[in-house]
N, C-alpha and C positions, 0 to 999 in steps of 0.2 A: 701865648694868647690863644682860645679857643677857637676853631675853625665855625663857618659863617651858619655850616650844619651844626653844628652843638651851639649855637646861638638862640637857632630856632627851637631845638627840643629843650634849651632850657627854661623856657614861656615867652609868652609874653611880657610881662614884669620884668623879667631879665634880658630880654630884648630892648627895652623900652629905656633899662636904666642905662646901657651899653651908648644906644645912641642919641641921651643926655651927655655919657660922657663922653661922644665923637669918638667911641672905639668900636665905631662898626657905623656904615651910613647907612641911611633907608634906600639909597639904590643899590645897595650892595646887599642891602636882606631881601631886598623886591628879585634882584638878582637870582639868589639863592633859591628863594621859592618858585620862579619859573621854572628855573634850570629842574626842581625838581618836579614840577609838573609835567614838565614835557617827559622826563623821564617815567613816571608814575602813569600819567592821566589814561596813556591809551589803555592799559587792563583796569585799573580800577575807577576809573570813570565816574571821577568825583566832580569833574567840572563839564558843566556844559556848553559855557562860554569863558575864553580868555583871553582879559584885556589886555596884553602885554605892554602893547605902546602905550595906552594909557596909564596903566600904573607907572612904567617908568616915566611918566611925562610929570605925573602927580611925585613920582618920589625925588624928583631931580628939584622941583621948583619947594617944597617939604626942606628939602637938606639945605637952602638958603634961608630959609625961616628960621627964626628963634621958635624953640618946642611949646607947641600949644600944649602939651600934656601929655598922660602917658599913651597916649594912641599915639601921638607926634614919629610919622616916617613908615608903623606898624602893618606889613599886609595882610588884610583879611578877605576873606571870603564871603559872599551874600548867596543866600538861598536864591534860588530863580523863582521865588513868588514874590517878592520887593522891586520894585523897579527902581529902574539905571535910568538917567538921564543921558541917549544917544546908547545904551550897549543892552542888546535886546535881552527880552523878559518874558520866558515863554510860558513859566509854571509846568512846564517838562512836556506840554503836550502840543501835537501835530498843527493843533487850534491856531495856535500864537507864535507860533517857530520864528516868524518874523519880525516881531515885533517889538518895535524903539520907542519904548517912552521918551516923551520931551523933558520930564521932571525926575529925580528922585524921589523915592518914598520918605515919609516925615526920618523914619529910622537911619535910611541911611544917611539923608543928608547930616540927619546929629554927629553919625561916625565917623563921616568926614570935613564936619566944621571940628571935628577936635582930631584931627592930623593924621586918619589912616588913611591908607592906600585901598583900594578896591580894585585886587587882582583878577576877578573873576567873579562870575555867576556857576552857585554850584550846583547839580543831581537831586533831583526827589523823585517821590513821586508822584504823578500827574494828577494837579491841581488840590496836594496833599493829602489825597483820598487811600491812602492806606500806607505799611509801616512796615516794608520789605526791601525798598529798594529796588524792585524788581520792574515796575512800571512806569517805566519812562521811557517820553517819545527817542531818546536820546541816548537808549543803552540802560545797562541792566548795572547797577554800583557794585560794588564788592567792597568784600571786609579787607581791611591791609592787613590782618592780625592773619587771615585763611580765605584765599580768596573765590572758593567755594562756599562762603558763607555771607549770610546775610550783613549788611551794614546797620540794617533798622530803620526805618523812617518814619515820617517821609523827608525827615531832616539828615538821609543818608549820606549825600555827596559834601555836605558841612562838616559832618564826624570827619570821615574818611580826610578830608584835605586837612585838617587837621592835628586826624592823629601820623597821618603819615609827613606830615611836614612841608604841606604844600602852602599852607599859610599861618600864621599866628592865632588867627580867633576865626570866629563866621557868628554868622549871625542867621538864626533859624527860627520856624514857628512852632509852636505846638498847641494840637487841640485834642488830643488824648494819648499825649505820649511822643508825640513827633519830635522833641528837642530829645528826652531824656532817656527813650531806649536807642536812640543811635548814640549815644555817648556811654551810654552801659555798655551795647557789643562789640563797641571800638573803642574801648579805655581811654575815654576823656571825660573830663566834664561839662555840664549844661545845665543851664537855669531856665526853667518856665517861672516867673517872677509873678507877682499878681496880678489878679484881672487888670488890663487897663493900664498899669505901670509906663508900658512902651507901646508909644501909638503905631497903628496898623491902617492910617493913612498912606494909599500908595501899595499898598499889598492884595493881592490877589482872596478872597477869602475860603476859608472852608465852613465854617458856623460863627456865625459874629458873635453867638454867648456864649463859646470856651474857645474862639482863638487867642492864642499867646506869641508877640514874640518876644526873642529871649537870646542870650550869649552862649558860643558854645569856646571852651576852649581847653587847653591841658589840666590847668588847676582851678580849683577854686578862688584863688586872686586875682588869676588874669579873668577871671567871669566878672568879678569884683569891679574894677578896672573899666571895660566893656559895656556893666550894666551902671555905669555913675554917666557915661557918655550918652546912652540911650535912652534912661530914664529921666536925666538932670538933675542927680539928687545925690547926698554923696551916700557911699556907702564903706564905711569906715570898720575892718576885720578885725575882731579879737584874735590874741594866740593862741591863750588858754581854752580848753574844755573844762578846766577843775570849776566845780559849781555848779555846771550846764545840767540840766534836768531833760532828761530825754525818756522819751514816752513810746512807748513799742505795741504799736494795733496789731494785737496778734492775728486774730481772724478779720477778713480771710486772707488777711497778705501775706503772712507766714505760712498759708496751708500750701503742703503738696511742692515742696522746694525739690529743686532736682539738689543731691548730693553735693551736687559742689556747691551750688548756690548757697544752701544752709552753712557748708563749714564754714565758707567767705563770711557772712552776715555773724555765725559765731566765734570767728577771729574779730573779724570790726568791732563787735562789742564789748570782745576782751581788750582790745585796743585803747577803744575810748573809756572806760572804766578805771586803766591805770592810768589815762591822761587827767582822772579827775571827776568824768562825768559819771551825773545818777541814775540810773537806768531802771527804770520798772512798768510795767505792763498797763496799758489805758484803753479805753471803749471810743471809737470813732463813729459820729453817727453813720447809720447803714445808707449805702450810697444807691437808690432805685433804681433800675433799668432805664435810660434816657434814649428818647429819639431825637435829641434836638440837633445831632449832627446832621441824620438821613432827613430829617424836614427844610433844617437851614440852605445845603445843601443844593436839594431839589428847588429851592428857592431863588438863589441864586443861577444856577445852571439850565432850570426850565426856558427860560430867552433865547439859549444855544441849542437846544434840544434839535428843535425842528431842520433849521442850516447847517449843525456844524453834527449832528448825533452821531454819522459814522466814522469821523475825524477821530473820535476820543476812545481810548484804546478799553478794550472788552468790561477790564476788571471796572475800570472810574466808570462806562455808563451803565455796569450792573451796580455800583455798591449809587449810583445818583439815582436809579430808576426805583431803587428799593423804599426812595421819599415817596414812593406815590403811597405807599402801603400804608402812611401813618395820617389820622386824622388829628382833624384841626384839636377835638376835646383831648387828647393824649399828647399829643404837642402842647397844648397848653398846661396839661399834669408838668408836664416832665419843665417846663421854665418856673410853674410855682413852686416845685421840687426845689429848685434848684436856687433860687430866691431865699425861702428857707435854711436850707440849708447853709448858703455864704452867710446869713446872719446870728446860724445858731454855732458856725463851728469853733467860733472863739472862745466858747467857754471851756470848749478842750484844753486852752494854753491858761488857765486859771493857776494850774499845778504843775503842769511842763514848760517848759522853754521850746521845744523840738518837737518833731515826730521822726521816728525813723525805721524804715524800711526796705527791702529787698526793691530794686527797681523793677523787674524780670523774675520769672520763678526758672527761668533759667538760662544758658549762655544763646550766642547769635543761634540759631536754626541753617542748615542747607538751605541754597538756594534752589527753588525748584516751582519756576514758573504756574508749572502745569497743577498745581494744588490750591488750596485754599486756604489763606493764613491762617494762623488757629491765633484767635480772639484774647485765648488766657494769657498772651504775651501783653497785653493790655491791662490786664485785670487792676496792677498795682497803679497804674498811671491814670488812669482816665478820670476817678474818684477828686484828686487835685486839679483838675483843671474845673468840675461841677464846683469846688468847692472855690475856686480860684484865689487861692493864698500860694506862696511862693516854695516852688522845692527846686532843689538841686539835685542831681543824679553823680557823682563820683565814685569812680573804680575804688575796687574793695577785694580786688584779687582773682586771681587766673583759676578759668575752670581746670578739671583733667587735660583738654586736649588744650591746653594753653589760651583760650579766648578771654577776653576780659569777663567780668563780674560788676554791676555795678550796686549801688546801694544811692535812697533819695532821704533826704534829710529836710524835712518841710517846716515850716514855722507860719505863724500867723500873720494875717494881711499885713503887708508894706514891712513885713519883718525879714529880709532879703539880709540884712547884715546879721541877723541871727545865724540864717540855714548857710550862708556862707563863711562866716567864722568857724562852727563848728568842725566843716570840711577842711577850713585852712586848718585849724588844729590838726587834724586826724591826717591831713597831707603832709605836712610837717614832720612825722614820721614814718608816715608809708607814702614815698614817695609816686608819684605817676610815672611807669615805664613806656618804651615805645616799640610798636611792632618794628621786625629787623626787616629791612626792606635796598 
């Protein structure tokens, strides 16, 4: 019989089937995954809070229960922008370090009316405002892959617990990228699903018109799985690619690839080609310059400004004070824009099934505080959440220096069982690895 660690890194789905069949208990994985918390957490500082007693409390009274489903027993991980009813929700920063919600958020409570464990609250960074991992009141994340390198966020400490085995799934936001480049630098997977999909009652926000939240986990099934619990809807995986019609926006997402990143994306599409699929090149509408993050933002944040402004660590009150810059008539271009465009981009899947793309133009970046993120690590992500139809981000192969590579696979509104069948396909023979740790 496999030991309780090759339980975990076989997914979730294989986790789930285990303890249907009583050959492995949810206090016995909740277990496992502390045990390697404690061991993990202090350098890679995936978690900012952990329930220990409580999830064993949840997975003790779970293993008397007949299985609600396939979350039944499952520990995962929540971002620290979701609130815990009694286990505090900080959003990474100095603001709210304290602070016990009375309620859970609508999200998590779906995850645990369908039988997971809530092991913890995990690392981002402070109040989602950028995508390094670096800013948080709570310690700086690391990659498990190099831990000199960046996680990606600000869905960092989700990846990380994650891919290093500290829970089954997590659940994370994103509003330009926060699910799906920390699942790119740290070789897992993660779905930002469509506008709206999964309510964000209960969640902390960063721009109410492109925030997402979304499943992050090893594969594309256990995402599967995860977003049938949060959305309420099923979402039922083909195996095959053969047939799949997949559309490649070459400019500007394929421009300026660092070398590894181009070979990975030109293995993945040799890949999917002999599993069947059709591949050829399509026009995406062009995606404007938006302020609607730096307006929304400063909108929300301006009320703390005045009491809390020195609390919130450098980088989040310069990238909030940068809202002052934008006017009301450019804030409003950028929502008509963006209106538009959720209505016109479905005529792109007339002729495709898919879209598919580099996630990242290239692998995790150095960690190094004292810089200025560079922007281009966004460039391929922010476009889907303006456009708010659903993509998936799944590893697609190891840079030179060993870091993961990821690749996003997008489909049209409420089309989530598209973008993740064709992953399951493409996973099914390139399996998901795990950093050695």
């Amino acid at each position: 019989m496999p030991t309780r660690r090759e339980f975990i890194e076989a997914g979730l789905a294989a986790a789930a089937d285990l303890i249907r069949g009583r050959k492995i208990s949810p206090v016995d994985l909740t277990r496992e995954c502390l045990s390697r918390i404690e061991s993990l957490n202090p350098e890679l500082k995936a978690f900012i809070t952990v329930d220990a007693e409580g999830a064993l409390a949840a997975a003790r009274k779970l293993e008397g229960e007949k299985p609600r489903g396939p979350l039944h027993g499952i520990p995962l991980a929540i971002k620290d922008l979701f609130d815990t009813a009694g286990l505090r929700t900080t959003a990474a920063s100095a603001i709210h370090a304290d602070r016990l919600p009375d309620r859970d958020a609508e999200a998590v409570r779906r995850l645990r009316a369908a039988g997971a464990v809530v092991i913890g609250k995990a690392n981002m960074d402070e109040f989602a405002y950028n995508f390094t991992g670096e800013t948080s009141h709570f310690g700086i994340c690391r990659n498990p892959w190099k831990r000199t390198h960046s996680p990606g966020g600000s869905s960092g400490g989700s990846a990380v617990a994650v891919a290093a085995g500290m829970c089954l799934g997590a659940l994370g936001s994103d509003t330009g990228g926060s699910i799906r480049l920390p699942a790119s630098f740290c070789g897992i997977s993660g779905l930002k699903p469509t506008y709206g999909a999964i309510p964000l009652d209960g969640a902390f926000p960063l721009a109410w018109s492109l925030d997402h939240a979304g499943p992050m986990a090893r594969t594309a099934r256990d995402c599967a799985l995860l977003f049938e619990a949060l959305a309420g809807r099923s979402c039922v995986l083909k195996a095959s690619a053969r047939g799949v019609r997949v559309g490649l926006p070459r400019s500007p997402y394929f421009d300026n690839l660092s070398p590894e990143v181009d070979r990975a994306m030109r293995e993945a599409l040799r890949v999917l080609t002999d599993l069947g699929a059709v591949v050829r090149d399509v026009a995406l509408p062009e995606i404007p310059p938006t302020t609607i993050v730096r307006a929304e933002a400063l909108a929300y944040h301006e009320p703390m400004l005045v009491s809390n402004g020195p609390r919130y660590l450098p980088h989040t009150l310069h990238e909030i004070r940068e809202g002052e810059k934008v006017s009301m008539v450019v804030y409003a271009r950028s929502i008509r824009d963006m209106v538009r465009l959720r209505a016109e981009v479905g005529r792109v899947f007339r002729d495709i099934d898919v879209l598919l793309t580099p996630t990242a133009p290239a692998a995790a970046f150095a960690l190094d505080p004292s810089r200025q993120p560079d922007l281009v690590y966004l460039r391929n992500t922010i476009p889907f959440n303006v456009l708010g139809i659903p993509v998936v981000s799944v590893p697609c192969g190891p840079a030179g220096n060993a870091l993961p590579i990821g690749m996003q696979i997008a489909g049209p509104a409420n089309g989530e069982a598209a973008v993740l069948s064709l992953a399951h396909a493409y996973q099914r023979v390139m399996p998901v690895t795990s950093p050695t740790l």
